[in-house]
C-alpha positions in Angstrom: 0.0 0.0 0.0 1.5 3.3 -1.4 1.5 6.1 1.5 -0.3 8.4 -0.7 -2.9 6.3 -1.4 -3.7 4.9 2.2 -7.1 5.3 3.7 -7.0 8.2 6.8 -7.9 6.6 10.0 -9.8 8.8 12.3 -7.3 10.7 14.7 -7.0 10.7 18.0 -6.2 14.1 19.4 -6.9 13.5 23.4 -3.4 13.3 25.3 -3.7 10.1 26.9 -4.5 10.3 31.1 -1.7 7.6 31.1 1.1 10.2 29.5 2.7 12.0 32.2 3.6 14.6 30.0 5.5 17.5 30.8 4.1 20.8 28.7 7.2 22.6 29.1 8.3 19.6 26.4 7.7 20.3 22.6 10.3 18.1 21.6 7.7 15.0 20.3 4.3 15.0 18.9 2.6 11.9 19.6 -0.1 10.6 16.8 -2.8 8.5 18.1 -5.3 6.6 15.8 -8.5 4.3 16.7 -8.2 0.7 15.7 -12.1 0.3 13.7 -13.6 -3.1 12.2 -12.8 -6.3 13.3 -9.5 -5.4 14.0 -10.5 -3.4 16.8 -11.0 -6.5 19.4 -7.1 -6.9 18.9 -6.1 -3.2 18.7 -7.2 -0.4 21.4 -4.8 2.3 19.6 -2.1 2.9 17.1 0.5 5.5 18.4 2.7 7.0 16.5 5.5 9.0 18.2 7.8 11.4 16.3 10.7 13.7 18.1 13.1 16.3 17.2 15.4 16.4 20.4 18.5 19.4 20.2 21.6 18.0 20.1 23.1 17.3 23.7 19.6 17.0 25.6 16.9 13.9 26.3 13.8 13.9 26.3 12.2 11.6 29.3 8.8 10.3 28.4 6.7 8.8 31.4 3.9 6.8 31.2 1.5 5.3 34.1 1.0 1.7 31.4 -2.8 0.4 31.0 -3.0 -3.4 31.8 -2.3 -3.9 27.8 0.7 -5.5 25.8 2.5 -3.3 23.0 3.8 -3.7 19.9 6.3 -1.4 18.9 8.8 -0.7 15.6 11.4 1.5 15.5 14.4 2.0 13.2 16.9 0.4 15.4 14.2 -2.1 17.4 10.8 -4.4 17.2 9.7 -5.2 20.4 6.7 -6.9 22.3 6.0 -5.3 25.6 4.4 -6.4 28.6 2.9 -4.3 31.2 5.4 -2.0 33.4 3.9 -1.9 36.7 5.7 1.0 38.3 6.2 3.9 36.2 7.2 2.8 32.3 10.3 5.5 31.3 11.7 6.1 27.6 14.5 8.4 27.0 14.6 10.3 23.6 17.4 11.8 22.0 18.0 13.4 18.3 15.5 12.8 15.5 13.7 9.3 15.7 10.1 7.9 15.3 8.5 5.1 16.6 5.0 2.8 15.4 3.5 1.0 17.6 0.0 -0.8 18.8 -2.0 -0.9 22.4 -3.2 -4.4 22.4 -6.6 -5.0 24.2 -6.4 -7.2 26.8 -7.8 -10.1 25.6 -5.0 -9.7 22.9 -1.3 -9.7 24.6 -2.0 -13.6 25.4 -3.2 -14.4 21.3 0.1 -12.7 20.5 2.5 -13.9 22.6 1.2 -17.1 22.5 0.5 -18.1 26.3 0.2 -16.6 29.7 1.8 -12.9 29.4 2.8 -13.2 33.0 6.4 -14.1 31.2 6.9 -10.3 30.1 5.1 -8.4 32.8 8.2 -5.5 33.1 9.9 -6.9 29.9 10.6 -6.8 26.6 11.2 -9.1 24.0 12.1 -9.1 20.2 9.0 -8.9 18.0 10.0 -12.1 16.6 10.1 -14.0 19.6 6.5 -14.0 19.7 5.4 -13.5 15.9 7.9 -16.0 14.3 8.8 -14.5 10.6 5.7 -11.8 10.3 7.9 -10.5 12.9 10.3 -9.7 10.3 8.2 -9.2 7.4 5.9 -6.6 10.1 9.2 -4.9 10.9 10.0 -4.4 7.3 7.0 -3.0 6.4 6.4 -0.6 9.0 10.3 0.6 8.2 9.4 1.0 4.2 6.3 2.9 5.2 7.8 5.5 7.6 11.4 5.8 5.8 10.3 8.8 3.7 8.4 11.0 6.0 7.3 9.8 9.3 5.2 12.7 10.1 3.2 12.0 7.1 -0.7 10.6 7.4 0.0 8.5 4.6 3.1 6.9 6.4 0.5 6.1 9.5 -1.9 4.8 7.3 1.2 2.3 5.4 2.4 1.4 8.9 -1.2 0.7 10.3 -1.7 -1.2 7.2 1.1 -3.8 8.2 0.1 -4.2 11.8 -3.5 -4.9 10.3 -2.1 -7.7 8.1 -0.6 -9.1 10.8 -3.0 -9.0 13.4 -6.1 -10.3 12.0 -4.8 -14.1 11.7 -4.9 -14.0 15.8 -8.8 -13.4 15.3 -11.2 -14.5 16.8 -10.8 -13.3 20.4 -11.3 -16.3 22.3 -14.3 -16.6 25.5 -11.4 -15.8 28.5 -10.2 -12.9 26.4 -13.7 -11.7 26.5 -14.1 -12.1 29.7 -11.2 -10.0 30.7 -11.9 -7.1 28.3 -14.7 -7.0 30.7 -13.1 -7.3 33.6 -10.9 -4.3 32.5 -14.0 -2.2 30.9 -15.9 -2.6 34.5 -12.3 -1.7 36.3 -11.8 1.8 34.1 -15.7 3.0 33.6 -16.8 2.6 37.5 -14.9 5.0 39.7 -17.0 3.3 42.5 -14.9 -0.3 42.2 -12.4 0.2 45.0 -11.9 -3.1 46.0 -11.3 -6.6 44.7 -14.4 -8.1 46.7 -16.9 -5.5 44.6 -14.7 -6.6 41.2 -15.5 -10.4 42.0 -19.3 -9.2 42.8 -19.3 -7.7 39.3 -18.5 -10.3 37.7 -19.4 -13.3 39.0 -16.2 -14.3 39.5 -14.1 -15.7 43.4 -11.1 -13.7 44.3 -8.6 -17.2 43.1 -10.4 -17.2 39.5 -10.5 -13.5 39.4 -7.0 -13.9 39.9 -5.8 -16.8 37.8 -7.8 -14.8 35.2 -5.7 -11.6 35.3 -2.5 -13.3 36.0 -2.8 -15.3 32.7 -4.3 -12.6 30.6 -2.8 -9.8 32.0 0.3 -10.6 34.2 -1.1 -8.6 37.2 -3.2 -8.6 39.5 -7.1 -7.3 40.1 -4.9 -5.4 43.1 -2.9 -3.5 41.0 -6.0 -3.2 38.0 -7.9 -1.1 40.6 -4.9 1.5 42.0 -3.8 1.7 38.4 -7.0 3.2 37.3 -7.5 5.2 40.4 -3.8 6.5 40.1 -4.5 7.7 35.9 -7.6 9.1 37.6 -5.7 10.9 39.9 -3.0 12.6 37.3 -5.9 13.6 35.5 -7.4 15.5 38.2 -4.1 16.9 39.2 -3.1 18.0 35.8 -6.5 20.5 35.2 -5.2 22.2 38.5 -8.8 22.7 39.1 -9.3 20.9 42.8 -7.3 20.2 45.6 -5.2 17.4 46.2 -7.9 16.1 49.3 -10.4 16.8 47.2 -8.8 13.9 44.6 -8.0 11.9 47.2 -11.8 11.6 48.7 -13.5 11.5 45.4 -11.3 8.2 44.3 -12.1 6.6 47.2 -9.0 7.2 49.1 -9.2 6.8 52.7 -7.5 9.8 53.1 -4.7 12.7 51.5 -2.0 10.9 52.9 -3.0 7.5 51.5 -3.0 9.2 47.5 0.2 10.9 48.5 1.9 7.5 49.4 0.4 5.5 46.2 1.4 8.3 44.0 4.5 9.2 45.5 5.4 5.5 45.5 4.9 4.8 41.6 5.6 8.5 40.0 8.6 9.4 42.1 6.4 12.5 42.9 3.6 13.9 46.0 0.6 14.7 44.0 1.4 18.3 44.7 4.8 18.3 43.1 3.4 16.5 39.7 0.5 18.8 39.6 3.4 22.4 40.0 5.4 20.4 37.0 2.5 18.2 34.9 -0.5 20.6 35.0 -2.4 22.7 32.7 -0.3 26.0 32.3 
């Protein structure tokens, strides 16, 4: 597929809640694309990151991961990602691009293979888990993005690839259902606190609730619940428009102290100091 000649996906133009983006930094421009038709039960998101950094300086990019695997192509890399589950830091320098896919959750496990407990805070080489489409997705995605990689029509040629792919791990299987809904209940009810209201939700015990996530996810329905309430909370604290105890008691925290530890624990920062450097200028 010629890059002029590629359909236009529709953009997405939201900065992502997970993206602990710093404005001050203008050095990459992140492209974000929805995933539509039947590839969309393998594919959340493309993202397409492209960066111009001055000679001599990085560029620290820090992201609070959703409980999805990644597929990523570079110029110098392909990798498949599992979760990070503290904070998930890439350091850019000079002029470089990057083309990768959010996986739904139901979809690390069809990739990889098996349980993606194996890569929870690891990579491995695309190939590893995609045998030779590996190298012929890795190939493609470079041809596409060689000439201009700010170009739509680049996207659209690199999306293409991934599309081709993807679609022989269709159809999503019942237990990769099921967790999509798991996850989907986790991130649309601010009210789910605890594991026990999780279980209740679904139907499920704590041990199968667990198995479940551990084999589909490589986490657990813990860490599913302070993740979300934790993007919540950088959210929040980047609009600058409500106080750090009012976060804390609107997520359900039992109190400012407990947000500041949680926070403080995964970002490296209090919520105060994230929302003085992170928030809306």
């Amino acid at each position: 597929m010629e890059p002029d000649t590629a359909p236009r996906p529709r953009r997405l133009d939201a900065i992502e809640r997970a993206h602990l983006r710093d404005p001050r930094d203008v050095t990459a421009v992140v492209h974000r694309y929805e995933a539509d038709g039947p590839l969309a039960a393998l594919v959340q998101r493309f993202w397409i990151p492209v960066w111009s950094v001055p000679p001599g300086q990085e560029s620290v990019q820090r992201v609070l991961q959703y409980p999805c695997c990644l597929l990523v192509v570079a110029p110098d890399y392909a990798r498949f990602h599992g979760v990070v589950q503290g904070l998930s830091t890439t350091t850019l320098a000079g002029d470089g691009w990057a083309a990768g896919v959010m996986l739904t959750p139901a979809a690390g496990a069809l990739v990889a293979g098996g349980p993606v407990s194996a890569f929870t805070d690891r990579h491995v080489d695309a190939g590893e888990v995609l045998g030779d489409d590996g190298a012929r997705l890795t190939a493609a995605v470079r041809a596409a993005m060689a000439r201009d990689p700010s170009s739509p029509g680049a996207h659209a040629a690199a999306m293409a690839a991934y599309t081709d792919v993807l679609t022989r791990f269709l159809p999503v299987d019942d237990e990769g259902r099921l967790v999509d809904r798991v996850v989907a209940l986790v991130e649309s009810r601010p009210d789910l606190t605890r594991v026990d209201q999780l279980c209740a939700e679904t139907g499920l015990s704590e041990r199968a609730l667990q198995r479940l996530c551990s084999r589909r996810l490589g986490l657990t329905p813990k860490w599913l619940v302070q993740r979300r309430r934790l993007q919540e909370a950088a959210g929040r604290l980047r609009e600058r428009t409500t106080t750090v105890a009012e976060v804390a008691a609107a997520l359900g925290y039992a109190d400012q102290p407990h947000l500041t530890r949680d926070f403080a624990r995964v970002t490296g920062m209090t919520p105060g100091e994230f929302a003085a450097r992170y928030g809306d200028r």
